[in-house]
C-alpha positions as CSV (number, residue, x, y, z in Angstrom):
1,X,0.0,0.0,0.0
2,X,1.7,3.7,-1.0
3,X,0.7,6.1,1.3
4,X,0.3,9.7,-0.7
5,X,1.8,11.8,1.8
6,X,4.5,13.4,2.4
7,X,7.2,13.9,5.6
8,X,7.0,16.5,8.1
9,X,10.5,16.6,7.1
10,X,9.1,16.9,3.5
11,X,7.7,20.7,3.6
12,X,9.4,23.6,2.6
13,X,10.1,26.0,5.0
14,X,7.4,28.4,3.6
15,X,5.0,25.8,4.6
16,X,3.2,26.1,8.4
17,X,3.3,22.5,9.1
18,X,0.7,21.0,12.2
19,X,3.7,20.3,13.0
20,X,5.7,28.9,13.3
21,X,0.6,65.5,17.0
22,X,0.8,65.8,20.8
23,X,1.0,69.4,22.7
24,X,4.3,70.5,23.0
25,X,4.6,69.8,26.9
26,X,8.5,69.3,26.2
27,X,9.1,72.3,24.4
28,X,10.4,73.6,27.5
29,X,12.7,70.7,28.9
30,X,16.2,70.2,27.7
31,X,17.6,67.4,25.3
32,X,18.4,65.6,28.8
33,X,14.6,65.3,30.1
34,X,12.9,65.2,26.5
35,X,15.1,61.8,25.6
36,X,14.3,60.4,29.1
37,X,10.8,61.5,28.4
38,X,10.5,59.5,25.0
39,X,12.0,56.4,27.1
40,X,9.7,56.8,29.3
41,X,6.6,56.9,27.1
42,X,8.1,53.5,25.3
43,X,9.0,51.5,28.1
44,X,5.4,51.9,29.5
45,X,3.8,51.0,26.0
46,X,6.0,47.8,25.7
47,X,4.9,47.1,29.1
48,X,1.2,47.2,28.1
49,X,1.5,45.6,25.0
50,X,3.0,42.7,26.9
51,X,-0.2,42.2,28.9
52,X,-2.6,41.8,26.6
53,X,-2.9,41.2,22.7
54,X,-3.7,44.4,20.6
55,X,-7.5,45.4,21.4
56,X,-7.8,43.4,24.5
57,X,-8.9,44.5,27.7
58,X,-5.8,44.3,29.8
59,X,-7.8,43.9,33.3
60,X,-9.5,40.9,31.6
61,X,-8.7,37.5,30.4
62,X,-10.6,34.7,28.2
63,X,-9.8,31.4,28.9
64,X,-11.6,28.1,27.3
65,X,-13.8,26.0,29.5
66,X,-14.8,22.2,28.9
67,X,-18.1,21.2,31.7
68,X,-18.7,17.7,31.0
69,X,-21.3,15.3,33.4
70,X,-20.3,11.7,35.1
71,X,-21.2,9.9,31.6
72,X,-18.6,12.4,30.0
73,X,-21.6,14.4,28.1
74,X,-21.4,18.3,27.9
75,X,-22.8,20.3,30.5
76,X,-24.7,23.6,28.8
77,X,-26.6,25.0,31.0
78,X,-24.0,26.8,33.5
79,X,-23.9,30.5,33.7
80,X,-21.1,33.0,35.7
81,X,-22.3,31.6,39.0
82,X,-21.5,28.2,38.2
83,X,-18.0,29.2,38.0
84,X,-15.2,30.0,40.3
85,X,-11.4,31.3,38.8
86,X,-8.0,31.3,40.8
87,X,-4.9,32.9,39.6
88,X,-2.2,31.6,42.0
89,X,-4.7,30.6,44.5
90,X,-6.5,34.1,44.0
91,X,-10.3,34.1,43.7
92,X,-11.0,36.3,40.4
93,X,-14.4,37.9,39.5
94,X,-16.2,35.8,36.7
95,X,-17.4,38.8,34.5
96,X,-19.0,36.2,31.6
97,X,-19.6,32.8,30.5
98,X,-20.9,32.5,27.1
99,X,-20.7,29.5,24.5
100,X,-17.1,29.2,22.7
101,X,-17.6,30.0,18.9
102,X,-14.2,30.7,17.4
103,X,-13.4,28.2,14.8
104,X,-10.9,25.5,16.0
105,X,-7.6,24.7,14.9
106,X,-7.2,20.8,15.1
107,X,-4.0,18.7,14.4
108,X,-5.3,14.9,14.7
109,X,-2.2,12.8,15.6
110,X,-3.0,9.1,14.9
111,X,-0.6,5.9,15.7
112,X,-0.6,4.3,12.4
113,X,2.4,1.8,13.9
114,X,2.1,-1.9,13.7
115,X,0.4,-1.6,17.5
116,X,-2.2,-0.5,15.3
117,X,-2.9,-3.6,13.2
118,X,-5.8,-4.7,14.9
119,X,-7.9,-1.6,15.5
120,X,-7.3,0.1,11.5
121,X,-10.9,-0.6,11.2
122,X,-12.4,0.9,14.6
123,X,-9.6,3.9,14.0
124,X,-11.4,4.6,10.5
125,X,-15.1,4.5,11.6
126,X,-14.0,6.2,14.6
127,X,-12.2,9.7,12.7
128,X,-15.5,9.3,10.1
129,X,-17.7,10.3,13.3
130,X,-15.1,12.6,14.7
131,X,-14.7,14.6,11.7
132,X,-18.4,14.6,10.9
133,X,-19.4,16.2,14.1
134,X,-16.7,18.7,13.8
135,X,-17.9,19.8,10.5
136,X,-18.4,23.5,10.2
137,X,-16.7,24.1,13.8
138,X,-12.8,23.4,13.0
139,X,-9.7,23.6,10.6
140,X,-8.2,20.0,11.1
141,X,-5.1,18.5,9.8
142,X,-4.0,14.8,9.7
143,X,-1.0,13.1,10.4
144,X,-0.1,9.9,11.2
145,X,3.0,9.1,14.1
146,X,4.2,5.5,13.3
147,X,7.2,5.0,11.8
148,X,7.8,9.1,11.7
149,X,5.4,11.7,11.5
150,X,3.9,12.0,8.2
151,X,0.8,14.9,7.1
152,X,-1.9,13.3,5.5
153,X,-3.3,16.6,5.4
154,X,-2.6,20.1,6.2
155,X,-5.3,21.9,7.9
156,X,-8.4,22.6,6.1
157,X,-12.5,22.6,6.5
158,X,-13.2,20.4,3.9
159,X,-15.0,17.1,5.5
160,X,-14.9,15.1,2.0
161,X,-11.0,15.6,1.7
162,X,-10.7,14.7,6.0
163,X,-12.8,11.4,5.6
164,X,-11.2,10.3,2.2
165,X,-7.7,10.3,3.9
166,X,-9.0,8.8,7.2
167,X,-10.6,5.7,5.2
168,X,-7.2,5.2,3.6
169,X,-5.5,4.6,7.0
170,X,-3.2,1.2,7.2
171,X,-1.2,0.1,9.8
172,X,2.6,0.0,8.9
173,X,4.0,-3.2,9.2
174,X,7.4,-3.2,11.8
175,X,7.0,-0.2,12.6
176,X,7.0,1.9,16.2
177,X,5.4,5.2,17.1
178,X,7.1,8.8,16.8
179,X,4.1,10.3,18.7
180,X,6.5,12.9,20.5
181,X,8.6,14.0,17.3
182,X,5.2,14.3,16.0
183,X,4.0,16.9,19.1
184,X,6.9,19.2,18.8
185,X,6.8,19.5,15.4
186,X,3.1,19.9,15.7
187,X,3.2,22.8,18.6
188,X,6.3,24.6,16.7
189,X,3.7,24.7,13.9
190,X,1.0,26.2,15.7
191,X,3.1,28.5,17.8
192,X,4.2,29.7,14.1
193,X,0.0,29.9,13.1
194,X,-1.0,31.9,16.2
195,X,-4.1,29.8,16.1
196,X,-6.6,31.3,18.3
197,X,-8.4,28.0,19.7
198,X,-5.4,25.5,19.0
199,X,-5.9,21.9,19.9
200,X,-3.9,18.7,19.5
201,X,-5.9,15.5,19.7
202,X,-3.2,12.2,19.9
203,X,-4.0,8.8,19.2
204,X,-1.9,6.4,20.7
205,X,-1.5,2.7,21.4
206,X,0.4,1.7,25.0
207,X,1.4,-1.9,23.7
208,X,3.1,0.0,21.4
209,X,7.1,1.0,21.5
210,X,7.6,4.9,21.4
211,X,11.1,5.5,19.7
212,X,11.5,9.5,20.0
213,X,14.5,11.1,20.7
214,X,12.5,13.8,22.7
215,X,12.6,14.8,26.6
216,X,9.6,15.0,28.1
217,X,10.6,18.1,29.2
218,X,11.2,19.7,26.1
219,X,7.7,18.4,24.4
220,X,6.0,19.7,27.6
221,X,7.5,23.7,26.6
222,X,7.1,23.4,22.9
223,X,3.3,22.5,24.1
224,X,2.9,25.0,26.1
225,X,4.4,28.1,23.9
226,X,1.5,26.6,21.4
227,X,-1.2,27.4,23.9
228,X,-2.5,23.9,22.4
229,X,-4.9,21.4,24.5
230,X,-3.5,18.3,24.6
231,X,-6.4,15.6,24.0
232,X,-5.3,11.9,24.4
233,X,-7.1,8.4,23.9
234,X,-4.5,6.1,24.6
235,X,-5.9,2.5,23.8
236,X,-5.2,-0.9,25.9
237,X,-3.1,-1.5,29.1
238,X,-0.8,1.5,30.0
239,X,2.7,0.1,29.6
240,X,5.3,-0.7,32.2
241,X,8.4,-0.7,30.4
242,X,11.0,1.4,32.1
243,X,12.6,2.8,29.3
244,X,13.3,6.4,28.5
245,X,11.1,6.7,25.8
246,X,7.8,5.3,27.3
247,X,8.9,7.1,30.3
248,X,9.3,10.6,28.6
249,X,5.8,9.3,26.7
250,X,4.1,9.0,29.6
251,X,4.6,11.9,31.6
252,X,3.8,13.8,28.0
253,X,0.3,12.5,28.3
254,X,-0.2,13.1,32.4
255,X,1.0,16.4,32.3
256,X,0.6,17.4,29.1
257,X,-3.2,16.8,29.2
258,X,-3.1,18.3,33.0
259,X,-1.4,21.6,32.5
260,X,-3.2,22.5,29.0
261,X,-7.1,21.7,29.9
262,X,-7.4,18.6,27.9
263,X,-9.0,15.2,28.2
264,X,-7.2,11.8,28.4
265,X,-9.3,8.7,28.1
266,X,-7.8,5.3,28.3
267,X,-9.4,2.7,26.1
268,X,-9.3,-1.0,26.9
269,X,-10.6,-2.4,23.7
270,X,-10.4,-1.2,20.4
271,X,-13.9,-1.5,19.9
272,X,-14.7,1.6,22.3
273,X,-12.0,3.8,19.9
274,X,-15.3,5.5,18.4
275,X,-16.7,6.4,21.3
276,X,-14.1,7.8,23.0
277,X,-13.9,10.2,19.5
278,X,-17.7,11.2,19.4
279,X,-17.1,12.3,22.7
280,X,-14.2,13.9,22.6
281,X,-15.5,16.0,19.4
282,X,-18.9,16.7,21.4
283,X,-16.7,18.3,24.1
284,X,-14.6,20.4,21.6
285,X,-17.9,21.8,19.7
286,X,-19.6,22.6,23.2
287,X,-17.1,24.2,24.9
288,X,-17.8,27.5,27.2
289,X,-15.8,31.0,27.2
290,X,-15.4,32.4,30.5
291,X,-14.2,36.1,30.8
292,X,-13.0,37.0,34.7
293,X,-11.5,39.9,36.0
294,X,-7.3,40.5,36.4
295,X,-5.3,42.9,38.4
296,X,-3.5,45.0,36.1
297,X,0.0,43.2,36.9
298,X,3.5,43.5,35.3
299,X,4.2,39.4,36.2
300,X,1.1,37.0,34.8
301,X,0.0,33.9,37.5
302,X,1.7,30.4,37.3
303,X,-1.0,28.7,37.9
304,X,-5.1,29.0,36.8
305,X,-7.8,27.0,38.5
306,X,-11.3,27.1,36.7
307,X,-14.1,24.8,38.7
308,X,-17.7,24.5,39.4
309,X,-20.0,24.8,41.8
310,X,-22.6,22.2,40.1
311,X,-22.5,18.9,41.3
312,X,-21.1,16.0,39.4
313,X,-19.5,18.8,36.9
314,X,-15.7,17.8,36.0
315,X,-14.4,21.2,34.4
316,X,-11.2,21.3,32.5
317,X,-8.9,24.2,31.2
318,X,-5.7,25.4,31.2
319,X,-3.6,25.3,34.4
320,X,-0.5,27.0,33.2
321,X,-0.6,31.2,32.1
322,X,-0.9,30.5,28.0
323,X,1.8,31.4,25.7
């Protein structure tokens, strides 16, 4: 089987990969004062500008907010009071939650290794259903991680393009997975973008080896600068080899998930791979916006906390400041 793709390696390096007048008031101060003047008036802009992006309310901040219920459904129905935001252990006002409409910016990661062999079927009817409820809400690109990280597609809208590419997917025979090359080159990509809403969904098989040369460490910053979520359905038994890479694979997908707002599911059976997809695209497409008030502050928080006061509502979002 020829696979018509090409290499992350492959693109250009124009290509984005998934994987980029006043009044005079100083007429009367000397040369001295109107220089330190001008620095003055500089410095301070810089300082705003670092804040906030251009047109942003610098005593305010957006921040994306999953609410799903114990069966893992959305939750829509919650309004400013549900709400509570910490900066640094700081309670902050919740000014407004409204539904999250910006179009997304999705890189699909899928293990196309030889773990995958058994599952190529449930992986295909599983992305169909995926990319069919994300129709109209998302930019998504495809690429595959086993044996290295290879586009499919670069992002786009077109559902007929997604799902022909996604019912072409084969295992590759011998092969192991490349899933953290894949995320760095997939965060550098997005950092590049600016996407607004980025998100990085990565399917991966545990019984699988992992053969990136990548600390966890490393991964875990390139992630971050992207202000990607990291969504993960990692299918069968988590592994207990005590190698580097599994190791450095591991704490990617506790921590990665963790710090950036995202969901990790863990799949026993193959079988339950579309499920675990519908799901995870019905989260995405019903996600909140909550806007909450910020003290106008030279050094942004470390840590965000975003819960809820509703019972039996898990909440994720981002734990870390974004990019």
């Amino acid at each position: 089987m020829v696979h018509n793709s090409m290499s992350c390696r492959d693109l250009s390096p124009g290509v984005t990969l998934t994987l980029t007048p006043r009044d005079p008031y100083t007429s009367g101060m000397g040369p001295a004062l109107r220089a330190l003047s001008a620095c003055l008036v500089i410095a301070s802009t810089g300082m705003v500008s670092a804040q906030a992006p251009p047109g942003a309310d610098a005593r305010s901040r957006e921040i994306y907010v999953s609410a799903v219920d114990r069966q893992g459904a959305p939750v829509m129905d919650l309004t400013a009071a549900d709400f509570t935001v910490k900066e640094d252990g700081a309670v902050r006002e919740v000014l407004d939650v409204k539904p999250a409409t910006d179009p997304l910016q999705i890189a699909v990661l899928i293990d196309d290794s030889a773990a995958a062999t058994d599952a190529v079927s449930f992986l295909r009817d599983g992305l169909a259903a995926f990319l069919e409820r994300m129709r109209g809400h998302a930019e998504i690109a495809l690429i595959t991680t086993g044996e290295r990280p290879t586009v499919l597609t670069q992002y786009t809208s077109d559902n007929q393009v997604l799902t022909d590419k996604a019912k072409r997917l084969f295992a590759r025979p011998n092969s192991g997975a490349y899933l953290l090359e894949a995320l760095v080159d997939v965060s550098r990509g997005m950092a590049k973008r600016e996407a607004k809403r980025p998100v990085i969904l990565a399917i991966t098989f545990e019984n699988g080896p992992e053969y990136s040369n990548q600390h966890y460490e490393n991964v875990l910053r390139d992630l971050q600068k992207s202000g990607a979520a990291l969504h993960v359905i990692a299918i069968g038994t988590p592994s207990s080899s005590l190698n580097d890479e599994m190791r450095n694979r591991g704490q990617v997908l506790s921590e990665g998930t963790s710090r950036t707002g995202g969901r990790r599911d863990q799949v026993l059976a193959n079988s339950g791979i579309p499920d675990k997809l519908k799901q995870a695209a019905d989260e995405l497409v019903n996600q909140y916006v909550v806007t909450y008030g910020r003290p106008d502050k030279l050094i942004p928080p470390e840590k965000i906390s975003v819960t809820s006061s509703r019972p039996n509502v898990t909440v994720r979002a981002r734990t870390r400041a974004d990019r």
